[in-house]
C-alpha positions as CSV (number, residue, x, y, z in Angstrom):
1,X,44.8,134.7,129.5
2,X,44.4,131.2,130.4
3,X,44.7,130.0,127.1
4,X,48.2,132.1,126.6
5,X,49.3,130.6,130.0
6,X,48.7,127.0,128.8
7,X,51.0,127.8,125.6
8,X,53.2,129.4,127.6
9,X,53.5,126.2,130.4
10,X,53.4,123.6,126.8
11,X,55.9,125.9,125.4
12,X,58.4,125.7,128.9
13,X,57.8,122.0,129.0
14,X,58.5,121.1,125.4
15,X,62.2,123.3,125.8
16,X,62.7,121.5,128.7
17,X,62.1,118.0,127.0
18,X,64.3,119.0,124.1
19,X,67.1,120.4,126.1
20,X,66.4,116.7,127.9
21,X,66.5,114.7,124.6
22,X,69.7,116.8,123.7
23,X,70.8,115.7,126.6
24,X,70.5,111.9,126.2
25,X,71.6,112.5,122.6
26,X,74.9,113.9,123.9
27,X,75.1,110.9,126.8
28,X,74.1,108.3,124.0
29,X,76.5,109.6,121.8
30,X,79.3,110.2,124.7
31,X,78.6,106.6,125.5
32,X,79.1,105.0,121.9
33,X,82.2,107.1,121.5
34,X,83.4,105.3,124.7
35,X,82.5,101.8,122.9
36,X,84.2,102.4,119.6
37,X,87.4,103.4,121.6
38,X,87.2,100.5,123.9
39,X,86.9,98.3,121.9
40,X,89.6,99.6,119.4
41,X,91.5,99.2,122.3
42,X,90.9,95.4,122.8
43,X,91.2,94.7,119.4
44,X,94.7,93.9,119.1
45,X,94.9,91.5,122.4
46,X,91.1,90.1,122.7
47,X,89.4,90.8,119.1
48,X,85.9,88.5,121.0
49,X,86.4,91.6,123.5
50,X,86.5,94.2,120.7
51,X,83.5,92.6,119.1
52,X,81.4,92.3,122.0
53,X,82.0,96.4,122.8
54,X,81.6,96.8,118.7
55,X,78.0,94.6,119.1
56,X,77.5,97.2,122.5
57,X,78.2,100.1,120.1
58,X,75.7,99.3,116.9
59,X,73.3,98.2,119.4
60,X,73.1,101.8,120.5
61,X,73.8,103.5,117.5
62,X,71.2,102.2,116.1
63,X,68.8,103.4,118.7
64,X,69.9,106.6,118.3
65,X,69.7,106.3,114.2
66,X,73.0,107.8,113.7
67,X,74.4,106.7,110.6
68,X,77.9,107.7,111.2
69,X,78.6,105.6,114.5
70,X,76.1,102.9,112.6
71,X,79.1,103.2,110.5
72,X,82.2,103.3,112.6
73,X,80.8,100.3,114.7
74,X,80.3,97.8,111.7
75,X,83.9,99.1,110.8
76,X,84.8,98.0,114.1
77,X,83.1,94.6,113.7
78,X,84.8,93.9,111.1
79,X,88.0,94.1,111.7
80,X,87.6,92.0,114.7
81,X,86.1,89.0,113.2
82,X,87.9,89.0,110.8
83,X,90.9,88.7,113.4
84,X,88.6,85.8,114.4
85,X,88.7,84.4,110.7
86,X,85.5,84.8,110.2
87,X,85.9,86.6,107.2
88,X,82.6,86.8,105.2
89,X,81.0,87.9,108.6
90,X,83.7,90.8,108.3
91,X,83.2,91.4,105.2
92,X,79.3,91.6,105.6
93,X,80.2,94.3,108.5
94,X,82.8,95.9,106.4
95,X,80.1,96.4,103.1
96,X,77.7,97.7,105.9
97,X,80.4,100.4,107.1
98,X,81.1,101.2,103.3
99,X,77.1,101.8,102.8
100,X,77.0,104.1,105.6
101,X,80.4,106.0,105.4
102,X,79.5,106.6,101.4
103,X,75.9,108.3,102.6
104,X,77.6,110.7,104.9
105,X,80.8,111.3,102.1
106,X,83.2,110.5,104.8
107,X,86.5,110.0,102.7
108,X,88.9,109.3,105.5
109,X,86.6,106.4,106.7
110,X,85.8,105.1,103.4
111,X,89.3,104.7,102.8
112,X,90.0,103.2,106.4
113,X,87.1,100.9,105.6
114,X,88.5,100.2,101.5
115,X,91.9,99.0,103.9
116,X,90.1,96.6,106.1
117,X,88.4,95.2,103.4
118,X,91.6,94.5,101.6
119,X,93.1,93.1,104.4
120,X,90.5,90.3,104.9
121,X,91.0,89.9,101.1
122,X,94.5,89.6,102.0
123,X,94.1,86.9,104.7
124,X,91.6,84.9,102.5
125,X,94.7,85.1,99.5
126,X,92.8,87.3,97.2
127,X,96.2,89.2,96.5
128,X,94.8,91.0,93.6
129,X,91.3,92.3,95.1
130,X,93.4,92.9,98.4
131,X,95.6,95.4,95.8
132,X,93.1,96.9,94.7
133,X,91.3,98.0,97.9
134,X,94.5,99.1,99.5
135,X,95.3,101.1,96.4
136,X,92.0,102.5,96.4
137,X,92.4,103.6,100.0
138,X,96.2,105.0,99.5
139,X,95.1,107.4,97.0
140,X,92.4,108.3,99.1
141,X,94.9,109.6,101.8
142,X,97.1,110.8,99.5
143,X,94.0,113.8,98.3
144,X,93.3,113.9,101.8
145,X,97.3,114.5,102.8
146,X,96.4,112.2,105.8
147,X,100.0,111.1,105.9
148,X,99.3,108.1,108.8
149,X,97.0,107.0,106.5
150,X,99.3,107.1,103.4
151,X,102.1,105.4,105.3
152,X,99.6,102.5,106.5
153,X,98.2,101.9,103.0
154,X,102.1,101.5,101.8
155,X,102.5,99.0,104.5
156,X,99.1,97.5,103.4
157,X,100.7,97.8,99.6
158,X,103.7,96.0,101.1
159,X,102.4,92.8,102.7
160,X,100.2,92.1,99.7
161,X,102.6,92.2,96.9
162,X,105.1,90.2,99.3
163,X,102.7,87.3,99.4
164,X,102.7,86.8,95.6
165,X,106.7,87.6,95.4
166,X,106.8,91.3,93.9
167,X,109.9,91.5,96.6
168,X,110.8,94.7,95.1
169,X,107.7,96.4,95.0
170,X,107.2,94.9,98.7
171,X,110.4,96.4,99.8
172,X,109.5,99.9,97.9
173,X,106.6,100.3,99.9
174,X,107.6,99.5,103.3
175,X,109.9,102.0,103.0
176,X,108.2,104.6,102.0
177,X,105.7,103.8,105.2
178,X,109.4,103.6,107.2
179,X,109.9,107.1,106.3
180,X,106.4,108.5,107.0
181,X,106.6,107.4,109.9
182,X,109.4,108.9,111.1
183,X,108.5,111.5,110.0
184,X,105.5,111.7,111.9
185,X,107.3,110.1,114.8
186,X,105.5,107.5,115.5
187,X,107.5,104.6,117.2
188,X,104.8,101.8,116.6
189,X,104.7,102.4,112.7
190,X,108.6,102.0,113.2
191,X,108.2,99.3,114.9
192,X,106.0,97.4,113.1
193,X,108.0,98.9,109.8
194,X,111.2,97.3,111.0
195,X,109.1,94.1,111.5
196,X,107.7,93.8,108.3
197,X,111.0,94.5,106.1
198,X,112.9,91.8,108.7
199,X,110.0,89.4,108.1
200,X,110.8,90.4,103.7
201,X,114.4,89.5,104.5
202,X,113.6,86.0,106.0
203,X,111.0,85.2,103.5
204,X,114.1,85.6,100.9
205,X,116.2,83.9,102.8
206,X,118.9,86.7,103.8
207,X,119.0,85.4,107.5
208,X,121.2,88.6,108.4
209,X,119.6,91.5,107.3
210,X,116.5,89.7,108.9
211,X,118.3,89.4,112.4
212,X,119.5,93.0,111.8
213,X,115.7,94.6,111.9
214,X,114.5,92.5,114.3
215,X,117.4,93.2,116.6
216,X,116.6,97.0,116.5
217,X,112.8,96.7,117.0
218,X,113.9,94.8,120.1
219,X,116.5,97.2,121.0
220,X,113.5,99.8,121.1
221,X,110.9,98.0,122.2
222,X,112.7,96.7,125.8
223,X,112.7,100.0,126.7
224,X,109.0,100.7,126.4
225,X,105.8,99.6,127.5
226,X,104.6,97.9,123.9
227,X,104.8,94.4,125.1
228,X,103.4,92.8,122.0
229,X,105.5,94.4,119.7
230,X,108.5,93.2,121.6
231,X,106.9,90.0,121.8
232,X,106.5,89.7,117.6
233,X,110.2,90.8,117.4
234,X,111.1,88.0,120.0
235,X,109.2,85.2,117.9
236,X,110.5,86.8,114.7
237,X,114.3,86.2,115.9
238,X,113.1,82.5,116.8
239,X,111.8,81.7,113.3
240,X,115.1,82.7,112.2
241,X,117.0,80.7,114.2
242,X,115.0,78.3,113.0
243,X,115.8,78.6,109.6
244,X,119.0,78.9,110.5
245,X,118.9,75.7,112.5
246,X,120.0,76.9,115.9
247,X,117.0,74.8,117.6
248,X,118.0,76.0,121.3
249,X,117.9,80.1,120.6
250,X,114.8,79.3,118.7
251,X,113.0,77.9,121.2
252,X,114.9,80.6,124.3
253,X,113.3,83.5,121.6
254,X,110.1,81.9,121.0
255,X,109.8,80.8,125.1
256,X,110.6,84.8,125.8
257,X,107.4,86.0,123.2
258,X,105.2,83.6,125.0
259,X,106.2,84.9,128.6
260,X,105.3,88.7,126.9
261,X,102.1,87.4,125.3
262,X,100.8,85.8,128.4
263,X,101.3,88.9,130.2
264,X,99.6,91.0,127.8
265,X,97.2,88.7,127.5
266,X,97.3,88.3,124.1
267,X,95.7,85.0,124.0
268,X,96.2,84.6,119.6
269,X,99.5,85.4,119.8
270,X,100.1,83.0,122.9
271,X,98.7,80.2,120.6
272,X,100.9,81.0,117.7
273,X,103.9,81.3,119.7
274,X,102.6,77.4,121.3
275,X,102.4,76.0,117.5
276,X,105.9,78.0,116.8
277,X,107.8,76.3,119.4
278,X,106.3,72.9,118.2
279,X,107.3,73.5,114.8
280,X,111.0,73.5,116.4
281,X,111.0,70.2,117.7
282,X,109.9,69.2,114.5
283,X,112.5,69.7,112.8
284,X,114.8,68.8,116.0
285,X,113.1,65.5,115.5
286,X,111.8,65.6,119.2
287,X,108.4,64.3,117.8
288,X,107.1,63.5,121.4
289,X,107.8,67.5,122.5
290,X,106.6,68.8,119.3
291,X,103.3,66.3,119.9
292,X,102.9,68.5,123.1
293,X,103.3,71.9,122.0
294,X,100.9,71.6,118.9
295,X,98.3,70.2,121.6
296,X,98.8,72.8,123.6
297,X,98.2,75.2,120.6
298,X,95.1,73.2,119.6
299,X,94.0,73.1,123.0
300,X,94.3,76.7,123.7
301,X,92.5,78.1,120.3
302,X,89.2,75.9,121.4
303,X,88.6,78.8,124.1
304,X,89.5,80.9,121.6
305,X,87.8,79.3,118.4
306,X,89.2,81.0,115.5
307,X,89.1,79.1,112.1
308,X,92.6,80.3,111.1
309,X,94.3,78.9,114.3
310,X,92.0,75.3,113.9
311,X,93.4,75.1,110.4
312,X,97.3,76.0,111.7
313,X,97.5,73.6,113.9
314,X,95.5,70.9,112.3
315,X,98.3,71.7,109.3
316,X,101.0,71.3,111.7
317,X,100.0,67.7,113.0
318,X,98.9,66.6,109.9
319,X,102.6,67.3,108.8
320,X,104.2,65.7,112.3
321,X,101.9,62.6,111.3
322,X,103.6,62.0,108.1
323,X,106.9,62.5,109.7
324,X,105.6,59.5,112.4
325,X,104.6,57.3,109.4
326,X,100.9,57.8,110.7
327,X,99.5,58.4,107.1
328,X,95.8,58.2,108.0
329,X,96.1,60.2,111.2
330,X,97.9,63.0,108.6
331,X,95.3,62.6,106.1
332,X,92.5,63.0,108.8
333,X,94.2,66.4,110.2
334,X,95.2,67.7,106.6
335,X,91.4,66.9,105.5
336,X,89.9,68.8,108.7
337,X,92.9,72.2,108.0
338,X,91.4,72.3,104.2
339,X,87.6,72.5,105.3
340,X,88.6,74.9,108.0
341,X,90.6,77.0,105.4
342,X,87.7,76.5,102.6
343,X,84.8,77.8,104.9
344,X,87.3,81.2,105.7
345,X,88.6,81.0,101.8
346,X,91.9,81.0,102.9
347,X,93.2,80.1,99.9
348,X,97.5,80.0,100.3
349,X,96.6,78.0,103.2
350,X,94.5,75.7,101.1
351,X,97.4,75.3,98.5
352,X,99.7,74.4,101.3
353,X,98.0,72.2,103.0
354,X,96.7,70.4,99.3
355,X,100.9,70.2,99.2
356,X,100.8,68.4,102.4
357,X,98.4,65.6,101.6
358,X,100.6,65.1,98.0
359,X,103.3,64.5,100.4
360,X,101.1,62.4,102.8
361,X,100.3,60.0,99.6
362,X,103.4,59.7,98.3
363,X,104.9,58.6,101.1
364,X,101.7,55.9,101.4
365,X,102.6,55.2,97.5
366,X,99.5,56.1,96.8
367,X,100.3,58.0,94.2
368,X,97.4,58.9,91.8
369,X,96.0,60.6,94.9
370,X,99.6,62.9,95.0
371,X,98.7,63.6,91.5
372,X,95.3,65.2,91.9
373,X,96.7,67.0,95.4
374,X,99.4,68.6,93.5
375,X,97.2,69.8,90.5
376,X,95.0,71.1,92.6
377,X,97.8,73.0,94.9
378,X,99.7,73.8,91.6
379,X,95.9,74.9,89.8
380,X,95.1,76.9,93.0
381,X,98.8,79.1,93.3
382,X,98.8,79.9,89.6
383,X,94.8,81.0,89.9
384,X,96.5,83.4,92.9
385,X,99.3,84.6,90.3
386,X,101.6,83.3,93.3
387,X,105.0,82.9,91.8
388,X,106.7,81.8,94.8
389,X,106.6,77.8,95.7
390,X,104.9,77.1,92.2
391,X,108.5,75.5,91.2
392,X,108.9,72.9,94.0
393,X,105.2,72.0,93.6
394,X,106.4,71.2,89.5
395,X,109.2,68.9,91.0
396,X,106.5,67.2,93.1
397,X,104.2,66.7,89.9
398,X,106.7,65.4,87.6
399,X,108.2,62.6,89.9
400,X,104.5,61.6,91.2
401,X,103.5,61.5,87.6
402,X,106.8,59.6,86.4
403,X,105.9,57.1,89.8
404,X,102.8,56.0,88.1
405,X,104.1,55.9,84.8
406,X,103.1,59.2,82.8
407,X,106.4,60.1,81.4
408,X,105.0,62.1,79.4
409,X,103.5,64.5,81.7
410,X,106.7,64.2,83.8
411,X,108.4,65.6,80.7
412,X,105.7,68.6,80.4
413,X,106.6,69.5,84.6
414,X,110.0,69.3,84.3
415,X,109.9,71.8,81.6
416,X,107.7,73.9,83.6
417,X,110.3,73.9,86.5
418,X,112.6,75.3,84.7
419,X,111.0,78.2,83.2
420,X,109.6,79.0,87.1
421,X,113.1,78.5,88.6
422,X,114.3,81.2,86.1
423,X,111.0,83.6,86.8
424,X,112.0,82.9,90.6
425,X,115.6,84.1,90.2
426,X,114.3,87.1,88.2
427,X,112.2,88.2,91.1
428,X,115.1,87.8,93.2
429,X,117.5,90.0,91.2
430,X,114.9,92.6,91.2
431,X,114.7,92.2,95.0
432,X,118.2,92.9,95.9
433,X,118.7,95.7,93.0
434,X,115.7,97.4,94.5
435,X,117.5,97.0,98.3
436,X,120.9,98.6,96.3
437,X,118.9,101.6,94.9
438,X,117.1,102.4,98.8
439,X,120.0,102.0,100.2
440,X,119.7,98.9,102.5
């Protein structure tokens, strides 16, 4: 009786210690949840935040052994280093997340992940591998009929065959992710939607249609609460007055952003909108004022210490240094951008900065060193299938090489610009037949 007592009393205690480990379980788990969703939540203003909750989160999941928030906290890491630019720490996390999603046969997270992956392939201007992981993820949603999904994999389609001047296909694909969401009502995807085929207008120069999405998206946004995305349509109407040379509403548009990314505390955007506004002065010629801003930017991305915004502004001196006639000081600022840019593989920054120091050496007539800068910018965009800037880089070639005396390889350039000036106006005429056809 004793004995039956004792198994009885083990038996009591042992449901009671189960219904206590289901209990920390379910507190664990309650408490990663909280994590994940905090720090998805930081991600866009303070991605050091988000990865500090997403370090939190893995920490705990991997207490707990639970594969699938193992899973969703690398995914989480991920994406915020890489909005640190540290992308092969992202897409260590990001391979992780795959892993782990890919075990469990979760399909909507292995396509979110296939999409993060292509956007730090995207950052790092591997246009091709970027396509082929946003594809990969857009087909995904579209067995799935997740339809956010879908419409963010078309914007994702978008951005990446803009950046190596498929304008049309670019254009094709925003607006289908236009469309889904509003369909799905969702003002943010409109938002951002509006922003992105604005931002298509004033890579292509049509200034007008440009102001014409950007106006609406601020329209909108004034009378909401989504202070970011009214700040990215405020410093998107500056860069067009910029192009269109109206210094003073550049800078009143760009000051406005900077108020609204201050207050959201949006510290990366702040530091953008810093190097924006001395990018104006720039080319107002206020060297002194532009001198100022870019220090301010630099000076404000060492607290936050991302490799992309050391390699912007470093660009943006170098290229105020060669305006100043202070060759070295450029060369010394162009040098430190490409290392920056080379340890994150940011490769279209690479090439333009490489375009820089060609420029930095011709005006020091030291021109062999042009020569090798260009080849290696021109070598570079063509590796990148870019078709866009690949003509002006030709010009650059052919008038170094004729400066030191290679007519010959002047010759072989010049006939290369022509043939890329003609691809370029192809491109274009596909871009505006594909506007005609969606009805823009």
């Amino acid at each position: 009786m004793k004995r039956l007592l004792l198994i009885v009393a083990a038996s009591v205690i042992a449901l009671c210690a189960t219904a206590q480990d289901r209990a920390v379980v379910a507190n664990n788990e309650d408490q990663i949840k909280k994590l994940i969703f905090e720090a998805n939540s930081a991600l866009g203003a303070d991605p050091a935040k988000a990865e500090m909750l997403g370090n939190q989160a893995l920490l705990q999941a991997r207490e707990a052994k639970d594969l699938t928030y193992i899973a969703q906290a690398s995914l989480m890491l991920g994406r915020s280093m890489s909005r640190q630019g540290r992308y092969a720490e992202a897409i260590t996390s990001l391979d992780t997340a795959l892993v782990y999603f890919t075990k469990n046969n979760n399909k909507a997270f292995l396509a979110s992940t296939q999409g993060a992956i292509g956007s730090v392939q995207l950052e790092q201007g591997d246009y091709n591998g970027a396509i082929v992981h946003f594809k990969s993820a857009m087909e995904a949603y579209q067995v799935l009929g997740l339809k956010g999904g879908m419409a963010g994999s078309y914007n994702q389609m978008g951005m990446a065959n803009s950046m190596i001047g498929n304008h049309s296909e670019s254009l094709s694909y925003y607006i289908k992710a236009l469309n889904l969401y509003k369909e799905l009502k969702r003002p943010s995807g409109i938002t951002m939607m509006q922003n992105n085929i604005g931002d298509l207008m004033l890579q292509q120069g049509e200034y007008d249609e440009a102001l014409t999405y950007f106006k609406k998206v601020m329209e909108e946004q004034s009378k909401g609460e989504d202070v970011i995305s009214l700040g990215i349509a405020y410093i998107n109407m500056g860069l067009v007055m910029h192009k269109k040379n109206d210094y003073a509403e550049a800078i009143r548009y760009h000051a406005k952003a900077l108020e609204l990314f201050e207050k959201a505390g949006d510290k990366k955007n702040a530091m953008f909108t810093l190097k924006s506004i001395g990018d104006v002065y720039v080319s107002k010629k206020d060297y002194p004022k532009a001198q100022q801003f870019l220090e301010r930017a630099l000076a404000a991305n060492q607290t936050l210490n991302t490799k992309d915004g050391f390699g912007s502004c470093y660009t943006a001196l170098g290229e105020l240094c060669i305006l100043q006639h202070k060759y070295d000081d450029a060369k010394r600022y162009l040098s430190q951008a490409e290392t920056v840019y080379t340890e994150i593989n940011e490769r279209v920054s690479i090439i333009n900065v490489l375009r820089l120091a060609g420029n930095a050496n011709v005006e020091d007539k030291t021109y062999e060193a042009a020569v090798i800068y260009y080849t290696r910018a021109l070598e570079l965009a063509d590796a990148l299938h870019l078709a866009k800037g690949t003509s002006e880089l030709c010009k650059m070639l052919a008038n170094a090489h004729l400066a030191v005396g290679n007519v010959d390889m002047a010759d072989t350039y010049t006939k290369q610009l022509e043939n890329r000036l003609e691809k370029e106006r192809q491109n274009s005429e596909l871009a505006a037949e594909a506007r005609r056809l969606q009805g823009q």
